[in-house]
Backbone atoms as SQL, in Angstrom:
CREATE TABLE atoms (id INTEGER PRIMARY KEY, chain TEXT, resi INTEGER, resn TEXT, atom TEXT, x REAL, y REAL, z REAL);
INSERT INTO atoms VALUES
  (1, 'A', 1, 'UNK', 'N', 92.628, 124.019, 103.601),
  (2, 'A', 1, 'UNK', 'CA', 92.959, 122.883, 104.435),
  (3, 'A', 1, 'UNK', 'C', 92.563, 121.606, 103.683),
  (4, 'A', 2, 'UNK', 'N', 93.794, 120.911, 103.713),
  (5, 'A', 2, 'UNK', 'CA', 93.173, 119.207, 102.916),
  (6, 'A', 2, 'UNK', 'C', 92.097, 118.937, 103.774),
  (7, 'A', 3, 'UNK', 'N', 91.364, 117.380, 103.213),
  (8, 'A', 3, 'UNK', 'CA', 90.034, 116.830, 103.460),
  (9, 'A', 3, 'UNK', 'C', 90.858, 116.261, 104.729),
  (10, 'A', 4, 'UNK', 'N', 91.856, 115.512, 104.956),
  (11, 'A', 4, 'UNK', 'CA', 92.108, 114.452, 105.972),
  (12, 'A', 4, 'UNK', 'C', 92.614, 115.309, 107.153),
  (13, 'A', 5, 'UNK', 'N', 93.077, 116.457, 106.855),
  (14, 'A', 5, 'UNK', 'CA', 93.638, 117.204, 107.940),
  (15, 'A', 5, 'UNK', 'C', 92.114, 118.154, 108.742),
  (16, 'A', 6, 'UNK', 'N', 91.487, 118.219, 107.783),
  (17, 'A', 6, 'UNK', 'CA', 89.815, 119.101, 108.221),
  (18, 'A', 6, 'UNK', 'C', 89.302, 117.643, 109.763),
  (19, 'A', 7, 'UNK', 'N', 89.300, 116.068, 108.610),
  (20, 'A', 7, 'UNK', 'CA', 88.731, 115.459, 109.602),
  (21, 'A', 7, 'UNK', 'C', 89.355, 115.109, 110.986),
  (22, 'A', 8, 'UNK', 'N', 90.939, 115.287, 110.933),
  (23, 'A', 8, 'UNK', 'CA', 91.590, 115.030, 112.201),
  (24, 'A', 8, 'UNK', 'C', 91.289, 116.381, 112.630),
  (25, 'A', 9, 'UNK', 'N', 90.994, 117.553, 112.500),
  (26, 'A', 9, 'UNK', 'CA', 91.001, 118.709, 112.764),
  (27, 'A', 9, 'UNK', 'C', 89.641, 118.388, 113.977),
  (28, 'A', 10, 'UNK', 'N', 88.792, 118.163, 112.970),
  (29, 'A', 10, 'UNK', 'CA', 87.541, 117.621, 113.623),
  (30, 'A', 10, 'UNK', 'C', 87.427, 116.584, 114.524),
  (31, 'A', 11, 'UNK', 'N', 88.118, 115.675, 114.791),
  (32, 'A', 11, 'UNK', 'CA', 88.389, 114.645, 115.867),
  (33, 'A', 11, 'UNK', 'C', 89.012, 115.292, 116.963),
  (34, 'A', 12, 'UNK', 'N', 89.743, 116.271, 116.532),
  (35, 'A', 12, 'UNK', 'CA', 90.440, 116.798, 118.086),
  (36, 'A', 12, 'UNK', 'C', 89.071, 117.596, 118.873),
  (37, 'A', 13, 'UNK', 'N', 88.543, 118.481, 117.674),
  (38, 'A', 13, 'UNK', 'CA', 87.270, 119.432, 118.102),
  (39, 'A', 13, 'UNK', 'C', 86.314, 118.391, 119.287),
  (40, 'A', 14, 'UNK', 'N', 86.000, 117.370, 118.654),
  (41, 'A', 14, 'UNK', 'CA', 84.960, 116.571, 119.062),
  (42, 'A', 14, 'UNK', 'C', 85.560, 116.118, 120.918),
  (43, 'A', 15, 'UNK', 'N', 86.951, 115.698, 120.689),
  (44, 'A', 15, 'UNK', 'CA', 87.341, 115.190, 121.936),
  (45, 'A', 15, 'UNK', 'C', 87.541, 116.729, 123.131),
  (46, 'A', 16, 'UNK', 'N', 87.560, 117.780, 122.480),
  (47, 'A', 16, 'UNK', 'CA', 87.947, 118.808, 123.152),
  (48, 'A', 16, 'UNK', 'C', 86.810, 118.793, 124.021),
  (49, 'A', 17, 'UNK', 'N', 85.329, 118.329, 123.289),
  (50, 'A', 17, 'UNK', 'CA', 84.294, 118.585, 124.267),
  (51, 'A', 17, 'UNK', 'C', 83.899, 116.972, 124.884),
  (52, 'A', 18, 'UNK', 'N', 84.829, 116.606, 125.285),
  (53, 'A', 18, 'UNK', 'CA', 85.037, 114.803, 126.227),
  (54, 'A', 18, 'UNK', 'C', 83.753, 113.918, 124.714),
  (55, 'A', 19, 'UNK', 'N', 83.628, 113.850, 123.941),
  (56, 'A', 19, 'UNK', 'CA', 83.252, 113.066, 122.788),
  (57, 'A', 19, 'UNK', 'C', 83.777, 111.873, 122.924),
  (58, 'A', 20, 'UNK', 'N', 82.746, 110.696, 122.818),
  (59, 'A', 20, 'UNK', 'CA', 83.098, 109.423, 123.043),
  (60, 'A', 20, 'UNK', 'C', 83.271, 108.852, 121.638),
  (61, 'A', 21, 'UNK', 'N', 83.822, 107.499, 121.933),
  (62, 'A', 21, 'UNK', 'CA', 84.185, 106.619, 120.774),
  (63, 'A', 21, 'UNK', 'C', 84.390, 107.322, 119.364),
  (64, 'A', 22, 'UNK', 'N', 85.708, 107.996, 119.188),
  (65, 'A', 22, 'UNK', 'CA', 85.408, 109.007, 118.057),
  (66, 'A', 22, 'UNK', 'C', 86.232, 108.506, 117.302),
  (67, 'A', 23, 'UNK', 'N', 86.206, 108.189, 116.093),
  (68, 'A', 23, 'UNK', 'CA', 86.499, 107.454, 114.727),
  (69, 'A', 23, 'UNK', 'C', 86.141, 108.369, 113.405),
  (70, 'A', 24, 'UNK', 'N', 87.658, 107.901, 112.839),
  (71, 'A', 24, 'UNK', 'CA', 87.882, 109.202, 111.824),
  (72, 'A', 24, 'UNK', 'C', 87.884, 107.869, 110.677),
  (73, 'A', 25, 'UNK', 'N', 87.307, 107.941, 109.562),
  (74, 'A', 25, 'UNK', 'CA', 87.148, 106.941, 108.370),
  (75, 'A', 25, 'UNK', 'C', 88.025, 107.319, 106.971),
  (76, 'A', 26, 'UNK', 'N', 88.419, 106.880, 106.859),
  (77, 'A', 26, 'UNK', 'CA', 88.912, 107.265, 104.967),
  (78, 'A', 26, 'UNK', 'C', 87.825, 106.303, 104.070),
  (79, 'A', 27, 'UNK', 'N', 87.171, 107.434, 103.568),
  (80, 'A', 27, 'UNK', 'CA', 86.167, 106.544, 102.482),
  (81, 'A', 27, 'UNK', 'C', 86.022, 106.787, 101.069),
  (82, 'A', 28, 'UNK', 'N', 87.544, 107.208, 101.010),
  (83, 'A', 28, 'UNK', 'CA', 87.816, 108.067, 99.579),
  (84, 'A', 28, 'UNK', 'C', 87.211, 106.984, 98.595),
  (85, 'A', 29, 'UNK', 'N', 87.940, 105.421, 99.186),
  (86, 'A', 29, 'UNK', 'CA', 87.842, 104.507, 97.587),
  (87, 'A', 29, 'UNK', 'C', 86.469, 104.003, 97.790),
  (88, 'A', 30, 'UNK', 'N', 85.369, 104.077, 98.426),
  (89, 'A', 30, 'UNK', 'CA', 84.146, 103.476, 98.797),
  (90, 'A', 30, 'UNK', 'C', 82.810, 104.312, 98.766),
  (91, 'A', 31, 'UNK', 'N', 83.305, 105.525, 98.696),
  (92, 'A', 31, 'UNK', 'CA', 82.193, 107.288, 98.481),
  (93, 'A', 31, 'UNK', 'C', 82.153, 107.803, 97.379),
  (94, 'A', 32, 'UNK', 'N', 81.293, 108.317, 96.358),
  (95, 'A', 32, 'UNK', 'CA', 81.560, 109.310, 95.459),
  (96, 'A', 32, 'UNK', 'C', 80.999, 110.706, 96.111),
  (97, 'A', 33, 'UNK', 'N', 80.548, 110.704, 97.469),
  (98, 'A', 33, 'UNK', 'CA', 79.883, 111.767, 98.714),
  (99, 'A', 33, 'UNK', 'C', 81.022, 112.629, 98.768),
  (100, 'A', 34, 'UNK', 'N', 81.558, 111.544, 99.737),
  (101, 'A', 34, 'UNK', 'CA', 82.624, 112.527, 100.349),
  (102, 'A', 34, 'UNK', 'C', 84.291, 111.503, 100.412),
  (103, 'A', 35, 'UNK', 'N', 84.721, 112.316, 101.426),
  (104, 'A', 35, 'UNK', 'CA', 86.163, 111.582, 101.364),
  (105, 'A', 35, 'UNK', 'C', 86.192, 110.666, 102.713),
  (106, 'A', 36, 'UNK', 'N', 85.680, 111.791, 104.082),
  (107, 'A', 36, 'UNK', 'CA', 85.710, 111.305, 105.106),
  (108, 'A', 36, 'UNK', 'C', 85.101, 111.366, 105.999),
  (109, 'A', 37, 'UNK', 'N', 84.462, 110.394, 107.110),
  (110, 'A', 37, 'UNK', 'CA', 83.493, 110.756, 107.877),
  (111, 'A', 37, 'UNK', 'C', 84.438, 110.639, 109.506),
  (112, 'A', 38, 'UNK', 'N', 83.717, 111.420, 109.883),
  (113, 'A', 38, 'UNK', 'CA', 83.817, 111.351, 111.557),
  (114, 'A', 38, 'UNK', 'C', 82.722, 111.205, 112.339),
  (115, 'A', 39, 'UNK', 'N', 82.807, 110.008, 113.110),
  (116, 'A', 39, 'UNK', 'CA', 81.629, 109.779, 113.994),
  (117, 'A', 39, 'UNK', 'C', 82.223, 110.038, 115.282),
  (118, 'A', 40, 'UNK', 'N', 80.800, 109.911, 116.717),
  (119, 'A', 40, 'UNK', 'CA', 81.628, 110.105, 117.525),
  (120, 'A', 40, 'UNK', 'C', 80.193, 110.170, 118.272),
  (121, 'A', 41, 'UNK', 'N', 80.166, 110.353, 119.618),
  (122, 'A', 41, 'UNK', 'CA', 79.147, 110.248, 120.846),
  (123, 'A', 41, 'UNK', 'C', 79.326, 110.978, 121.461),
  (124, 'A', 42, 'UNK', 'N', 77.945, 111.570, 121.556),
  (125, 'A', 42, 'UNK', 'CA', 77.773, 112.398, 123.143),
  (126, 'A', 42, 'UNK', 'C', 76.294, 111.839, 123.944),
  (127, 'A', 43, 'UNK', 'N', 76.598, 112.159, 125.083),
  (128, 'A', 43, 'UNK', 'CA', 75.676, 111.596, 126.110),
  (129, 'A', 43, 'UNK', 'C', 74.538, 111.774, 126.585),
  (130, 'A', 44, 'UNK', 'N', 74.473, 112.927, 125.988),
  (131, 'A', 44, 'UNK', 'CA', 72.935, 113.824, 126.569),
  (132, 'A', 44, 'UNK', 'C', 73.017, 114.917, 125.252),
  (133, 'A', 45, 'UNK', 'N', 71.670, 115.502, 125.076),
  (134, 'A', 45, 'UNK', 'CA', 71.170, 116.342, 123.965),
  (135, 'A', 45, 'UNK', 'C', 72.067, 117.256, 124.140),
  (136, 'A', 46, 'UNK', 'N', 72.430, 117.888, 125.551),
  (137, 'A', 46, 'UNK', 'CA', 73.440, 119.010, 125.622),
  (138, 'A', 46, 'UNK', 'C', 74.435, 118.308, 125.209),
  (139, 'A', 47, 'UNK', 'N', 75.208, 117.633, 126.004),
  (140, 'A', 47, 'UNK', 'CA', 76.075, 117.063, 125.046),
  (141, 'A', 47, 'UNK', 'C', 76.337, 117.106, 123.640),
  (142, 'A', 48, 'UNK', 'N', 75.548, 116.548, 123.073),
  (143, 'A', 48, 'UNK', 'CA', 75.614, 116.765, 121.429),
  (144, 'A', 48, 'UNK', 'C', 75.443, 117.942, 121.031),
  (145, 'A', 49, 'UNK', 'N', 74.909, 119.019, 121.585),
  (146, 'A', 49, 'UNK', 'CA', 74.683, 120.556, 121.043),
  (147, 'A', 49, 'UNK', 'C', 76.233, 121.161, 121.242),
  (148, 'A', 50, 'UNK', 'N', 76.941, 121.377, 122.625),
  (149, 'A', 50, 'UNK', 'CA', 78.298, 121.646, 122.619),
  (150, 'A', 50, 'UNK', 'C', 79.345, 120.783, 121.867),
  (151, 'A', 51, 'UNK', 'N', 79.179, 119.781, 121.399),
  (152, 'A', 51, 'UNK', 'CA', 80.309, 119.244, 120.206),
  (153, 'A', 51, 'UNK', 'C', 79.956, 119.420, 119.205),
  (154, 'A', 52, 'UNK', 'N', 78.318, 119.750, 118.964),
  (155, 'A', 52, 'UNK', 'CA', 78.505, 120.551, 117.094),
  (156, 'A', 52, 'UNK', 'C', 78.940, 122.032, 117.432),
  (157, 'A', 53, 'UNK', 'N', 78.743, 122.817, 118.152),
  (158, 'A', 53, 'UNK', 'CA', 79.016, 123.919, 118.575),
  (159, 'A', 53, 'UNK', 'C', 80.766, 124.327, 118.508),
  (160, 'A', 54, 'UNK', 'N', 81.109, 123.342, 119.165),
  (161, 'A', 54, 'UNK', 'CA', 82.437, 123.428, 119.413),
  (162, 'A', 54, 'UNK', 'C', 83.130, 123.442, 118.065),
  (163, 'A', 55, 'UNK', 'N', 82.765, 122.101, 117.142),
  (164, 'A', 55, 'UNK', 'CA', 83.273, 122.137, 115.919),
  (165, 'A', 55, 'UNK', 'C', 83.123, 123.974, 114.926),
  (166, 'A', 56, 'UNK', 'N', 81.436, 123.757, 114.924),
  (167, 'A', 56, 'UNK', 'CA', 81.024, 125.053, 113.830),
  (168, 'A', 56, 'UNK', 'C', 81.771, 126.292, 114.639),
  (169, 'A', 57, 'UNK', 'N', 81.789, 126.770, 115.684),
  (170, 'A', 57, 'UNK', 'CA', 82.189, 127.832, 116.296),
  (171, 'A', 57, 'UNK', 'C', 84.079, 127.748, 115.758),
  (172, 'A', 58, 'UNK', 'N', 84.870, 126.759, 116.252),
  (173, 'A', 58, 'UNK', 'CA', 86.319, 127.079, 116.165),
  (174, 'A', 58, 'UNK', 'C', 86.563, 126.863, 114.688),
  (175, 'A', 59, 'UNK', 'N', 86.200, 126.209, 113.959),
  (176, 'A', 59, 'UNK', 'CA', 86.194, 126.157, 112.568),
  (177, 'A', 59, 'UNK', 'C', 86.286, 127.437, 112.075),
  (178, 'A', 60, 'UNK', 'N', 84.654, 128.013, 112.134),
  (179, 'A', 60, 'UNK', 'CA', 84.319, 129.028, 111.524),
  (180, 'A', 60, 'UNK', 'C', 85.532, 130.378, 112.024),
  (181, 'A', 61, 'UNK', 'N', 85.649, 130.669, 113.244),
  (182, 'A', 61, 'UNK', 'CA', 86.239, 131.767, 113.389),
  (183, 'A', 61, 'UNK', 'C', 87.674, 131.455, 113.441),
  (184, 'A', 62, 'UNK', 'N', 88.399, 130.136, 113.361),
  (185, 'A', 62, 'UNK', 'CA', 89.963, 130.102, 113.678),
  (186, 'A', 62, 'UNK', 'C', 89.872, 129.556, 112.149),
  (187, 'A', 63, 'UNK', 'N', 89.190, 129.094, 111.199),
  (188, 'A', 63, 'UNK', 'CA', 89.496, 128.596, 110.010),
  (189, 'A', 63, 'UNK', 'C', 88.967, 129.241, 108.599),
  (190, 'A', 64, 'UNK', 'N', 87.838, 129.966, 108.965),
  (191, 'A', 64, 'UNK', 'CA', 86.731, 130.164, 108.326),
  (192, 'A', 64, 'UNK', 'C', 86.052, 129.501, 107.661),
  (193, 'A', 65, 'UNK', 'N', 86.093, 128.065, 108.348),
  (194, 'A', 65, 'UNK', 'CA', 85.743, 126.727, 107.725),
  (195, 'A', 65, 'UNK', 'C', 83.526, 126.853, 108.095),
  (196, 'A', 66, 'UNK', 'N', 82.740, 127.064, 107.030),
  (197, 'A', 66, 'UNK', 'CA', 81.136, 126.694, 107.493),
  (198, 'A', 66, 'UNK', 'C', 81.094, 125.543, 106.760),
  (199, 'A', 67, 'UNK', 'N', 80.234, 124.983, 107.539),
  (200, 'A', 67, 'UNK', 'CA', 79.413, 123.378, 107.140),
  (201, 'A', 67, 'UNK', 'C', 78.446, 123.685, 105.832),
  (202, 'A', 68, 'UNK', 'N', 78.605, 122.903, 105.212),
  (203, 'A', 68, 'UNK', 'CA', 77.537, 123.303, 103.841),
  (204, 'A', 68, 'UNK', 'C', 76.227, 123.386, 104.151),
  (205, 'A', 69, 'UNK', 'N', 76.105, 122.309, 105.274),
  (206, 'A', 69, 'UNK', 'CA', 74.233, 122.068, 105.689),
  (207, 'A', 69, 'UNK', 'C', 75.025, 121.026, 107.217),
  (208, 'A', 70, 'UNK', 'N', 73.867, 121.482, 108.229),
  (209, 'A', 70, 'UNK', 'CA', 73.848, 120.543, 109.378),
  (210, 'A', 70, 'UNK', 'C', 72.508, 119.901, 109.643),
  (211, 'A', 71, 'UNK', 'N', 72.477, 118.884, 109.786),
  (212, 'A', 71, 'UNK', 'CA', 70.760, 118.174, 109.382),
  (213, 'A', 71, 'UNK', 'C', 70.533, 117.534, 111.000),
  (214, 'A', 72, 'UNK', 'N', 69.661, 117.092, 110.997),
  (215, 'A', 72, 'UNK', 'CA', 69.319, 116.624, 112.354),
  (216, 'A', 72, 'UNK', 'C', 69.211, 117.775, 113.594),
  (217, 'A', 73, 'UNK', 'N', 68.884, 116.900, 114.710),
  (218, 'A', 73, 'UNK', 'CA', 68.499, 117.908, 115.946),
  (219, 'A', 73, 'UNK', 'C', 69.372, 117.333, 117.315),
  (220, 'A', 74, 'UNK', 'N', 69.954, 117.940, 118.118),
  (221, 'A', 74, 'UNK', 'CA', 70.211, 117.136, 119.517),
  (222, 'A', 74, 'UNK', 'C', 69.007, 116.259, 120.089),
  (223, 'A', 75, 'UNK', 'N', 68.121, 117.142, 119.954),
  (224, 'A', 75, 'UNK', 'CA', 66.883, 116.253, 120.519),
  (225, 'A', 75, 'UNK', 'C', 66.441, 114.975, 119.983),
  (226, 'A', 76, 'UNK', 'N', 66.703, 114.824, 118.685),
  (227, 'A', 76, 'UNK', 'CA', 66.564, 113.580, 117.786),
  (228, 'A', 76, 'UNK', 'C', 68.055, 112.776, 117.945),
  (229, 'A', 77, 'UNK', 'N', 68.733, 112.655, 118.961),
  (230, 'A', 77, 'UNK', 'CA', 70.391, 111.907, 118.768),
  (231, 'A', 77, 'UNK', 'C', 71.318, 111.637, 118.038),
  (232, 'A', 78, 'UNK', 'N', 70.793, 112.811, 116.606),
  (233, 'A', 78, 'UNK', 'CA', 71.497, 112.657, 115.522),
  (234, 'A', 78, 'UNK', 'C', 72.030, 114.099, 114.709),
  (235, 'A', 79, 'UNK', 'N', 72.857, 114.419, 114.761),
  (236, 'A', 79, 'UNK', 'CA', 72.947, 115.571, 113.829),
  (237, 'A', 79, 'UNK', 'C', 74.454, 115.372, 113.115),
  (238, 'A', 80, 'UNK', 'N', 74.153, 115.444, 111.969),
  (239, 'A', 80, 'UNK', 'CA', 75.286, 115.465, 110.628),
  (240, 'A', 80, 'UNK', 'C', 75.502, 116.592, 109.977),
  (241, 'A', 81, 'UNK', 'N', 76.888, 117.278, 110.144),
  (242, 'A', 81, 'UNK', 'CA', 77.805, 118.022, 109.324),
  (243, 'A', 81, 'UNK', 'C', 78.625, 117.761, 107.922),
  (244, 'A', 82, 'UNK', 'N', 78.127, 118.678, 107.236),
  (245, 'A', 82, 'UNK', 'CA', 78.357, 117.996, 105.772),
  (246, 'A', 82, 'UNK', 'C', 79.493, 119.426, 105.401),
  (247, 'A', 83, 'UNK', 'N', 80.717, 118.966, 105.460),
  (248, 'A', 83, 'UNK', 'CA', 81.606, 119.992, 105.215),
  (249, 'A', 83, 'UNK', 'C', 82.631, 119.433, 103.893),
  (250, 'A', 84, 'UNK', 'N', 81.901, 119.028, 102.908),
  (251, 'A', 84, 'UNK', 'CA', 81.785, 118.383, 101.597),
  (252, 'A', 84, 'UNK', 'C', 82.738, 117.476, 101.576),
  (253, 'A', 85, 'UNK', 'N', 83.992, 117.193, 101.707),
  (254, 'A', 85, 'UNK', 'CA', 84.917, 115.958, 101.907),
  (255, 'A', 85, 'UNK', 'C', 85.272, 115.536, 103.175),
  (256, 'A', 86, 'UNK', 'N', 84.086, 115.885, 104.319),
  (257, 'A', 86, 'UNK', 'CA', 84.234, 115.567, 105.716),
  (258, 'A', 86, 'UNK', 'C', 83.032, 115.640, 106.233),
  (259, 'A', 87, 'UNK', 'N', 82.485, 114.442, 106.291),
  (260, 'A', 87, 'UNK', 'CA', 80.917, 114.235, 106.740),
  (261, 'A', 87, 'UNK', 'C', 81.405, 114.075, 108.318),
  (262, 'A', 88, 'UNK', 'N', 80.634, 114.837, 109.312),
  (263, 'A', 88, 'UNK', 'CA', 80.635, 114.458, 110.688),
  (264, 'A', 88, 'UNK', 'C', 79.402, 114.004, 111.712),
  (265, 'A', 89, 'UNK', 'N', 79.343, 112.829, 112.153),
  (266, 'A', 89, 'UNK', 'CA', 77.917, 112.221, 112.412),
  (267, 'A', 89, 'UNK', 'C', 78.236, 112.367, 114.040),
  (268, 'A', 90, 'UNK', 'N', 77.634, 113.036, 114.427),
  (269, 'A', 90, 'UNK', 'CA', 77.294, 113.320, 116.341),
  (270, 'A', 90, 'UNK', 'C', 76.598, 112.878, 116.633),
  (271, 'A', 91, 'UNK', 'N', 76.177, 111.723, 117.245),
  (272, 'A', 91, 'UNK', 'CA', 75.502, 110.268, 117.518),
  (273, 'A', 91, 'UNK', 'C', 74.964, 110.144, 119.304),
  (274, 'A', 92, 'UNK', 'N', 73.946, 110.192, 119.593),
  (275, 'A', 92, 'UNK', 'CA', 73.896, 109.436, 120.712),
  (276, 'A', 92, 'UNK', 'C', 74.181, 107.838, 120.686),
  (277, 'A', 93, 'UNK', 'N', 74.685, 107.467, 121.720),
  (278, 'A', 93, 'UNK', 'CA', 75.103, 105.816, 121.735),
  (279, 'A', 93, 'UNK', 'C', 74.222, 104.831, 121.310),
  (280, 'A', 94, 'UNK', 'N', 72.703, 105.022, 121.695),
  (281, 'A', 94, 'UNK', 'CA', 71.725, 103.547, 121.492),
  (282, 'A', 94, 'UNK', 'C', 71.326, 104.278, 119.849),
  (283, 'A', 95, 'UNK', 'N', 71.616, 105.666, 119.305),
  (284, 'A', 95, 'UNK', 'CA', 71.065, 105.741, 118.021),
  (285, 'A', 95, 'UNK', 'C', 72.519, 105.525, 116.849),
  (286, 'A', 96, 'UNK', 'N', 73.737, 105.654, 117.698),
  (287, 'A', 96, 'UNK', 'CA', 74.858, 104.615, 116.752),
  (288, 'A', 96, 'UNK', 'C', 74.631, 103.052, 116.458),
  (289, 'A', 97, 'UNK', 'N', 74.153, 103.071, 117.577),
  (290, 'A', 97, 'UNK', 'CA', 73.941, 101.419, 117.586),
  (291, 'A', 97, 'UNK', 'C', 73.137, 100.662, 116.950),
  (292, 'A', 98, 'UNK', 'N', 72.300, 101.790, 116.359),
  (293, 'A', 98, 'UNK', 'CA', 71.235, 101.001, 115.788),
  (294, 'A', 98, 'UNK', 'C', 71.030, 101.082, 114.639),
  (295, 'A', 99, 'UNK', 'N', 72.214, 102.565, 114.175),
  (296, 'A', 99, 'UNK', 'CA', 71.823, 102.721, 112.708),
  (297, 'A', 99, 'UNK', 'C', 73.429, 102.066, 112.299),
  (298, 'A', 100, 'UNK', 'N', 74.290, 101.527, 113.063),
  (299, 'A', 100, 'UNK', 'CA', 76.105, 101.052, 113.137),
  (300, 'A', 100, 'UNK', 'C', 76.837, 101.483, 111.746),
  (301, 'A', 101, 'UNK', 'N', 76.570, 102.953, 111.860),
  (302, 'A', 101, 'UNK', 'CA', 77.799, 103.312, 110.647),
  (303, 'A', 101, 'UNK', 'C', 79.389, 102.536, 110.481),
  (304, 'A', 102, 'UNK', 'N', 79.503, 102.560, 111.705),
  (305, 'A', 102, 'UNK', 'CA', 80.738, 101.693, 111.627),
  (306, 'A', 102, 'UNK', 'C', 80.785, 100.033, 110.539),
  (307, 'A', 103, 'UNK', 'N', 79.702, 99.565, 110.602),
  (308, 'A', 103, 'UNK', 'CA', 79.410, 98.331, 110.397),
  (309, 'A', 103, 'UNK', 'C', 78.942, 98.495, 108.980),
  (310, 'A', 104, 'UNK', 'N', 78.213, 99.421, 108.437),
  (311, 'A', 104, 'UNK', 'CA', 78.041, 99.829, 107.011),
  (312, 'A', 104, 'UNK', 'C', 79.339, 99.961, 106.356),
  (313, 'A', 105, 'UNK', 'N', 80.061, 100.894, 106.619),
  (314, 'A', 105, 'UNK', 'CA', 81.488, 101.439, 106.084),
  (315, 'A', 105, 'UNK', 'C', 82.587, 100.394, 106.807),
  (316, 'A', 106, 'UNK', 'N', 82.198, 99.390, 107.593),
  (317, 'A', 106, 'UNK', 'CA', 83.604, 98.361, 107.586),
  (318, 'A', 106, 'UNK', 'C', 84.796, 98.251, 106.870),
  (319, 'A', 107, 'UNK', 'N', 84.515, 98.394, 105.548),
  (320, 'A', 107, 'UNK', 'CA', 85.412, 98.523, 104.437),
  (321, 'A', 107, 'UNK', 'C', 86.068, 99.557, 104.479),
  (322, 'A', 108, 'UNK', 'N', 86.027, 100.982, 105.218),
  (323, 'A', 108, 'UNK', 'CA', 86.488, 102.199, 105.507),
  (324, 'A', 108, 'UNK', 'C', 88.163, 101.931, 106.239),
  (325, 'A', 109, 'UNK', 'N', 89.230, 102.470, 105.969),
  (326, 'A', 109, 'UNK', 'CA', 89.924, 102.403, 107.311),
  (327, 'A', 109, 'UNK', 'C', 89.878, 103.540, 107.537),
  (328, 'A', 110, 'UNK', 'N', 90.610, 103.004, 108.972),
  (329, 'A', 110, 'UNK', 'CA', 90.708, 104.494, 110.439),
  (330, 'A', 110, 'UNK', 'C', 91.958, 105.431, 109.849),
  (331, 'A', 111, 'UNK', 'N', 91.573, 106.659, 110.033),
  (332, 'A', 111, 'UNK', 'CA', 92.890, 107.828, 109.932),
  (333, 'A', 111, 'UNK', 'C', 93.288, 107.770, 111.055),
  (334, 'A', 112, 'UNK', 'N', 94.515, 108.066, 110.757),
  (335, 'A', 112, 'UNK', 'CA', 95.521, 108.799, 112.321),
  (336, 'A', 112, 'UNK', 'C', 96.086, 109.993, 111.877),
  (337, 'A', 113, 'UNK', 'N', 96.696, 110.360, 112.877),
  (338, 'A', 113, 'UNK', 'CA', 97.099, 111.774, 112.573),
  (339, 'A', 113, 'UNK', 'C', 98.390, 110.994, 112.422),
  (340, 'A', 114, 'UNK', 'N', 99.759, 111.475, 111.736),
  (341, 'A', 114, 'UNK', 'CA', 101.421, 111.372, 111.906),
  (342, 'A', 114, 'UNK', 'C', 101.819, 111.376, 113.270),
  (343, 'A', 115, 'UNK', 'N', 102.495, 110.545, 113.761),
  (344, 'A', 115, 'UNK', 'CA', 103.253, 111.140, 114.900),
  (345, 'A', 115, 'UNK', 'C', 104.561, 111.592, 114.253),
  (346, 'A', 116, 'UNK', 'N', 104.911, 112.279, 116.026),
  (347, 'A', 116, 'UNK', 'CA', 106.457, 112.883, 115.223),
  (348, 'A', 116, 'UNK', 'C', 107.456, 112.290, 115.149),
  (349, 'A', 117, 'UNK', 'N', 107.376, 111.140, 114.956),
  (350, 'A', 117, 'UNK', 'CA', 108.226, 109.799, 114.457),
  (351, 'A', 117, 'UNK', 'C', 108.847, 109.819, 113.094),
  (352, 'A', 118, 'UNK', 'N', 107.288, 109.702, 112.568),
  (353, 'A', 118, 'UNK', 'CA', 106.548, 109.672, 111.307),
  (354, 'A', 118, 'UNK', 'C', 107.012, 110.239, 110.471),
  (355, 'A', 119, 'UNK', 'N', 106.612, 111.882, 111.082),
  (356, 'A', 119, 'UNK', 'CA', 106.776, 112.935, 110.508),
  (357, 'A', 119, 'UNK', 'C', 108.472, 113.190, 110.669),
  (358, 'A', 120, 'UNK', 'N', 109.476, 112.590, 111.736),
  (359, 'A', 120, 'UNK', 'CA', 110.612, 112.986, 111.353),
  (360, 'A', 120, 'UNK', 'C', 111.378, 112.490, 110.027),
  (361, 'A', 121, 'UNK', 'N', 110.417, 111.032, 110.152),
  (362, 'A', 121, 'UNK', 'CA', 111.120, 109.928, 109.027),
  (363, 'A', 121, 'UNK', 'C', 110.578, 110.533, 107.682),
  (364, 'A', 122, 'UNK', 'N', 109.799, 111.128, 107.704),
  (365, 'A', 122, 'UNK', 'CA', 109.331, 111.902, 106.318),
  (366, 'A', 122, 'UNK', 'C', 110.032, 112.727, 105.821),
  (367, 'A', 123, 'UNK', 'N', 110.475, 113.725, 106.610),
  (368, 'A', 123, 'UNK', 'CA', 111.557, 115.091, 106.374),
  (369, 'A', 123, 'UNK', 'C', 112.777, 114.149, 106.335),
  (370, 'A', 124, 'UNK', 'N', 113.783, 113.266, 107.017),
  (371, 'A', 124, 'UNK', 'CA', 114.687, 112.989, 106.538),
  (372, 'A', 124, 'UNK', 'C', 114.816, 112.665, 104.913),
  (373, 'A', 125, 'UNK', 'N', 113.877, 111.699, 104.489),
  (374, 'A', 125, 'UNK', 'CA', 113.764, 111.154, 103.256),
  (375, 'A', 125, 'UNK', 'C', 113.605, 111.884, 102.083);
C-alpha cells in the first residue's frame, strides 16, 4: 500500500471510531522522518485507546499492516504510531493544543482522498 493511501486509510480508521478534528498532512518536502502524519482527537483515555485499537486491529488483520513502535499512553493524552511513512498522533484536545502540531508543520498541506470526479477525469485522460 502507498504512504498517502496508508494515511487516508488511517483517517477513515480514526473517524470510524467518531475521532475529532482529523487532519491528514503531506510532509514529504519538509521530513526526512516520514512522508505523512495524521493527527486527530479523542475525548477521554477510552476514547483514545479504541482509535489506536481500531487503527492497529483493522490494519493488522485486513492489511497486515503493524506499526513499527507505538509510544505514549491513553492515560498520558498522547500516543503516536510510527508506521514509517505515516506517523499517526492520537491527541487529547488541551494536549494538541499545547504541543499545536498543526502550527509546527504549517508548511505541511492537507491530503484528500480523489473524489470520483477526479478520479473519472483521470481515467478519461
Amino acid at each position: 500500500m502507498e504512504a498517502k493511501q496508508l494515511a487516508l486509510l488511517c483517517r477513515e480508521l480514526a473517524a470510524n471510531k467518531k475521532a475529532e478534528d482529523i487532519v491528514a498532512l503531506d510532509v514529504r518536502k519538509l521530513s526526512s522522518v516520514t512522508d505523512y502524519f495524521v493527527i486527530c482527537s479523542g475525548t477521554s483515555e477510552p476514547h483514545l485507546r479504541a482509535i489506536v485499537n481500531e487503527m492497529e486491529d483493522r490494519l493488522h488483520e485486513d492489511y497486515s499492516i503493524k506499526a513499527r513502535s507505538a509510544d505514549g499512553a491513553a492515560g498520558g493524552g498522547w500516543v503516536v504510531m510510527d508506521f514509517f511513512d505515516v506517523i499517526v498522533h492520537v491527541m487529547r484536545p488541551e494536549v494538541r493544543q499545547k504541543y499545536d502540531l498543526e502550527g509546527l508543520w504549517s508548511d505541511a498541506s492537507p491530503i484528500r482522498a480523489a473524489t470520483r470526479k477526479r478520479k473519472a477525469n483521470a481515467k478519461a485522460e
